[in-house]
N, C-alpha and C positions, 0 to 999 in steps of 0.2 A: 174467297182468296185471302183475305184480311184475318179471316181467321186459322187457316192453316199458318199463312206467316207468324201468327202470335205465339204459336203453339209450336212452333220451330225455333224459336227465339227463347221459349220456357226451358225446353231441352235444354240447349246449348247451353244457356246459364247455369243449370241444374249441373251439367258433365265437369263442365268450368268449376265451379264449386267443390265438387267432391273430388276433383284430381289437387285443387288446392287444399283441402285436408289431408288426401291421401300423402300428400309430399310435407304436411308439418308433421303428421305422426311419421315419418322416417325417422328413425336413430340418425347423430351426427355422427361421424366415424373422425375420431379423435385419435392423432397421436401423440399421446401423453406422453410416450416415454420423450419423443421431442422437445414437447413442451418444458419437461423438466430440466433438460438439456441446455436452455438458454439461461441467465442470470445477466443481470443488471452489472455495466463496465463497473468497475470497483478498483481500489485501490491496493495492487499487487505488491507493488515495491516501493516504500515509502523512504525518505530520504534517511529514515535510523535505521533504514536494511542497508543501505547503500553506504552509508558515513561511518558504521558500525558492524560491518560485514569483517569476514577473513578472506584471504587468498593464500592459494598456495604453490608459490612461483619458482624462480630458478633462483632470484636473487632483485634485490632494489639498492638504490645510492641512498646508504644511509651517512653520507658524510657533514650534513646539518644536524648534530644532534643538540637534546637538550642535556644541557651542562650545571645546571640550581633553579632553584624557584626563591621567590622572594619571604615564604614563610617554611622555610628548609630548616630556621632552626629551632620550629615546632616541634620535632623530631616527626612532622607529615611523610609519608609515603606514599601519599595518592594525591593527584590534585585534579580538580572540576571546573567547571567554567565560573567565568571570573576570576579565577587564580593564575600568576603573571609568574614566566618563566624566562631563563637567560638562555641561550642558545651559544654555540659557540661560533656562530660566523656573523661580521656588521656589512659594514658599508664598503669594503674592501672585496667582498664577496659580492658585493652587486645588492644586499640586503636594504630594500629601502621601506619609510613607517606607511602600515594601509597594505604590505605584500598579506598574503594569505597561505597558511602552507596544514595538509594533514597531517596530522599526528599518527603515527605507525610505530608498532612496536614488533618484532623479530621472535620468533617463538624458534622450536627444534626441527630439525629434518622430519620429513612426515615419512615413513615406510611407504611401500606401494603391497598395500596386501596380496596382490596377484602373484608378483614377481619378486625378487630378489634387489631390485632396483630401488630407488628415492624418488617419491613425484615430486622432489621439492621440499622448498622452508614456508612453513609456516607464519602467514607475515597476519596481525589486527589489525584495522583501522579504528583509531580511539576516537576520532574529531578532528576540530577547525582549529586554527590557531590563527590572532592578526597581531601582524609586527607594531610594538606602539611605540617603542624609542628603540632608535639606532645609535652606536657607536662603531668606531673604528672597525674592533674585532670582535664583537659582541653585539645582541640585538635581545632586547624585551618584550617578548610575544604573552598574546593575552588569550585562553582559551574561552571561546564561546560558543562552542556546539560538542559536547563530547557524550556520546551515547556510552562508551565506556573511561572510566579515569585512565588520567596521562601519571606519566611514572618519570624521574629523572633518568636518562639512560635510552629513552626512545627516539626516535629521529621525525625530520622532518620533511614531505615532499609539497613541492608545487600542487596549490588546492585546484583542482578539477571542480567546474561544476557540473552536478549531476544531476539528472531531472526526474524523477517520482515515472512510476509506468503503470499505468491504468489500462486495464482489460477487460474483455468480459472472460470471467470465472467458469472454467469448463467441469459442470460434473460427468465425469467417462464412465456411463452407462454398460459398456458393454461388458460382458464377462472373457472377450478375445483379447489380444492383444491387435493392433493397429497392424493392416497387411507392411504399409509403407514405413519408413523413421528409421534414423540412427538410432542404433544401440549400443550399451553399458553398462556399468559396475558405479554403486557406490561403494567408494572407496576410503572416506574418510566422515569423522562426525566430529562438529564441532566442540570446541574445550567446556567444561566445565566445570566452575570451581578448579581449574587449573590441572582436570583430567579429562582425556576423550571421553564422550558420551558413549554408552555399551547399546542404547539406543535413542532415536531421533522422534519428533511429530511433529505436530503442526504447529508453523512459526518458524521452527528451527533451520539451521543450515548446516548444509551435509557437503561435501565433494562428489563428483563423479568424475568417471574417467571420459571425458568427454571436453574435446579442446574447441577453441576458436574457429578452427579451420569448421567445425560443421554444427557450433553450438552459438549463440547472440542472446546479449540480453533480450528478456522478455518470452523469448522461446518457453513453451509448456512441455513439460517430461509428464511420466508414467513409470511409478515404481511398480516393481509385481516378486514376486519368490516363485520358488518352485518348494514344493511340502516336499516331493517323490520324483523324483524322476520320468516313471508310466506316467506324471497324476501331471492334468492342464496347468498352465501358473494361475498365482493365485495376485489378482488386481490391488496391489499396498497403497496407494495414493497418489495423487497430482503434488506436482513443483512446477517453480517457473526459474528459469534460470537466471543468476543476478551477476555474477563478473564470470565472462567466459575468457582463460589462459589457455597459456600451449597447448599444455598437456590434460590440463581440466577445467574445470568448471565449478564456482560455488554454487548451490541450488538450494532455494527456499522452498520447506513445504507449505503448501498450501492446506491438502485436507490430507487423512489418514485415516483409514478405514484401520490398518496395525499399523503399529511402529516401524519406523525402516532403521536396517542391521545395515554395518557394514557385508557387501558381498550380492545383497540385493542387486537384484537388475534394472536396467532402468532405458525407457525409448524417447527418441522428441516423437512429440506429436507432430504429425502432419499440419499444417497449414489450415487446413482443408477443415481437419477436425475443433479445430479452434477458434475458428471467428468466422463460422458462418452466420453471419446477420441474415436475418429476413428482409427483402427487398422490396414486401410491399406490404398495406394493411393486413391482405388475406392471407400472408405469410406467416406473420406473426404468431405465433403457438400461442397457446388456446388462454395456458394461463399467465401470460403475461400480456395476450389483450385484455382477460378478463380486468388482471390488476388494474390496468391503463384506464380500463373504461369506470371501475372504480374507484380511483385516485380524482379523476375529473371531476366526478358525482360529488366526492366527500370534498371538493375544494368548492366548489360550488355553493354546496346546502351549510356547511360550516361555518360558523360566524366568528370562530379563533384560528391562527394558522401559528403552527409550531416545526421548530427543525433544531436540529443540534450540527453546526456548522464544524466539523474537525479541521486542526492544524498539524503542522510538520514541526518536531520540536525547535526550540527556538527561533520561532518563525512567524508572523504576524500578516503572510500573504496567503489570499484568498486561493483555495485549491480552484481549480473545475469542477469538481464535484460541488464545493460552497456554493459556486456561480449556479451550478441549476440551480442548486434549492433557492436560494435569491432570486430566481425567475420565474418559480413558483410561487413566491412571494407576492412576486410582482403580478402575476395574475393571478393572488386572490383577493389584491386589493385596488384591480380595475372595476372601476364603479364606486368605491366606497370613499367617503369622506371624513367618514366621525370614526376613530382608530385610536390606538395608543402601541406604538412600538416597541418593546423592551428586549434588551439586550442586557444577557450576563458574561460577562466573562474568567474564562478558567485556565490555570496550567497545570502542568504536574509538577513534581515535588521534588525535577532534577533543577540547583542553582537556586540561589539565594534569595527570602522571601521579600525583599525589596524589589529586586529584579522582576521575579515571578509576578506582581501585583504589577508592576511597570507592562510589563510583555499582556498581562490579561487585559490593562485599559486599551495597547495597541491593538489587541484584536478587535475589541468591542469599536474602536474609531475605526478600524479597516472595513469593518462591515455596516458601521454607518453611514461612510463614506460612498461605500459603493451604492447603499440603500438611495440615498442622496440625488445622487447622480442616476440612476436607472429608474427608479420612480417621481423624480422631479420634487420632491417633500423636504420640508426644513425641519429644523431641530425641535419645534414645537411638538414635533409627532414622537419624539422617543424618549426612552426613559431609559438611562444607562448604568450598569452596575459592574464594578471588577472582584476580582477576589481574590487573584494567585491562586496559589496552590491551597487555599484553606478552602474549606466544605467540599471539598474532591468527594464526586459522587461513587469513584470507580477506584481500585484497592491501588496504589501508586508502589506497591512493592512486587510487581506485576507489568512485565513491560506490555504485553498488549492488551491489560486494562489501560495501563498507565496514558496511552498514547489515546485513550477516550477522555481524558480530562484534559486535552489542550484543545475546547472546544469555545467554543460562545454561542448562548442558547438562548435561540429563537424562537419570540412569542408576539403573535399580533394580534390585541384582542380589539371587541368593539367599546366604545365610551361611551 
């Protein structure tokens, strides 16, 4: 009896066995194109899309304008931040010192290439202005955020704060178009060099015909053509939309497979199609577990940890984005005791290099502050270095290199 049982017992292990091999040599049945599909939330719309943008509206109160600048008899025609301008309204106007107002400047009626009609005036947002001395009927404002130069002759409105939009980055895989979305027309390309663009890409901002009533910031579009008529369209790139008006909508590209023409079509995306997050481990696509499980590994076994922390121009606050990498930080230096922290700091090469060296130590203190504070460590741990705008890693005649040199670059090694 004892021996039957033994020999029923050998089986069953043996069955056991080989169904567990049989089920590791299965193929895992992957879908990549999903995987591909997802991308890490990023920085869509950053405050020099936003401060620096066009609209193209019915009309604005331009009845604050700028009237001289205080180096006017340089024979200057442009002025940047740090440069102090007179305005023509003071204290009679309600103007008091510390108000904050944008810089706008009025371009020409824009056609509506469809129709016969006008979408509108073409209105830039140059920048920040703050009032620093009032008078009567006259007030002295000081430019200190201007992604484009202010010009005598421009006006001024009540500053808006606006806030940065972080998403996850959709690349549209499909070669259809989306069953559900509003649809459109770009209709307009922004100036350059003081002429429409004949075509657009990535960075750039375009118009479409596409208003408020069914378009929000942050909304993702879908450009596409048609080659033929008979022939399917053909997929032109992703945008996210940045100020939705009446009648339109300004829209940042994002990627671009071709360039986008005025006349191009263009749909929102679906909801649906844009920020479906994975809800659980086993959700998560294949390769952005894999990355995850090797990001952990390499924080782990690694005895240096580096990050290049980005900022918003003239700006010295920690994005969300900074905050993770600092939390990475901070767990790859649970456990460890013998460190050295170094911090560089960098700007780019709009505004004056005193400033610029000024604005790079604030960043390097903002982020040893928060180091500070979130990992409990004193001043003996870091080693601090500023630099302005000199040793710029990245080409600064180039707005989106430029906006990599307003960084502070993180390095934690062992001692």
């Amino acid at each position: 009896m004892k021996k039957t049982t033994l020999i029923w017992a050998v089986l069953f292990l043996g069955s056991v066995l080989i169904a567990q091999s049989n089920n590791a040599q299965k193929p895992r049945k992957l879908n990549i194109r999903t995987a591909y599909t997802y991308q890490d939330e990023s920085l869509l719309i950053s405050l020099a899309d936003l401060y620096g943008s066009f609209v193209i509206s019915p009309g604005m109160d331009d009845s604050i304008r700028i009237v001289g600048a205080e180096q006017q008899d340089f024979d200057r025609s442009i002025y940047t931040r740090g440069d102090r301008m007179f305005i023509n309204a003071g204290a009679k106007a309600g103007i008091t010192e510390g108000d904050r107002f944008q810089v706008v400047s009025r371009g020409d009626k824009v056609p509506d290439p469809l129709s016969v009609g006008s979408l509108g005036t073409y209105f830039r947002f140059r920048g920040e202005a703050v009032v620093t001395c009032v008078f009567p009927d006259r007030a002295v404002v000081e430019l200190v955020n201007t992604p484009s130069p202010a010009e005598i002759g421009h006006f001024l409105l009540p500053f808006e704060k606006q806030e940065p939009v972080y998403r996850r980055k959709v690349n549209y895989l499909d070669c259809r178009l989306p069953d559900a979305g509003v649809r459109g027309s770009v209709v307009y390309l922004d100036i350059e060099q003081d002429v429409p663009r004949e075509i657009a890409t990535s960075g750039h901002l375009v118009a479409v015909n596409l208003g408020r009533d069914v378009a929000r910031r942050g909304d993702m579009v879908l450009f596409y053509k048609y080659v033929k008529p008979d022939l399917p369209p053909v997929i032109v790139g992703t945008g996210i939309v940045v100020y939705p008006q009446n009648t339109n909508s300004t829209v940042k590209i994002l990627d671009g497979g071709y360039p986008v023409e005025v006349g191009h079509h263009v749909v929102l995306l679906p909801e649906s199609d844009v920020e479906s997050v994975p809800i659980s481990t086993e959700e998560i696509p294949i390769l952005d577990k894999l990355k995850q499980e090797e990001q952990a590994k390499k924080t782990s076994d690694l005895s240096e940890f580096s990050a290049d922390l980005l900022f918003d121009l003239d700006s010295a606050e920690l994005s969300e984005a900074s905050v993770a990498e600092l939390d990475k930080a901070a767990q790859f230096l649970e456990g460890k005791s013998e460190y050295m922290v170094m911090l560089k700091g960098y700007t780019c090469s709009i505004g004056n290099e005193e400033y610029n060296l000024k604005l790079s130590q604030q960043r390097v203190e903002a982020v040893k502050e928060h180091m500070k504070n979130r990992m409990n460590i004193g001043d003996e741990f870091f080693d601090t270095h500023y630099y302005g705008e000199t040793e710029a890693m990245f080409d600064n005649s180039i707005e989106a290199q430029r906006r990599l040199n307003r960084r502070v670059s993180l390095k934690i090694m062992a001692r």
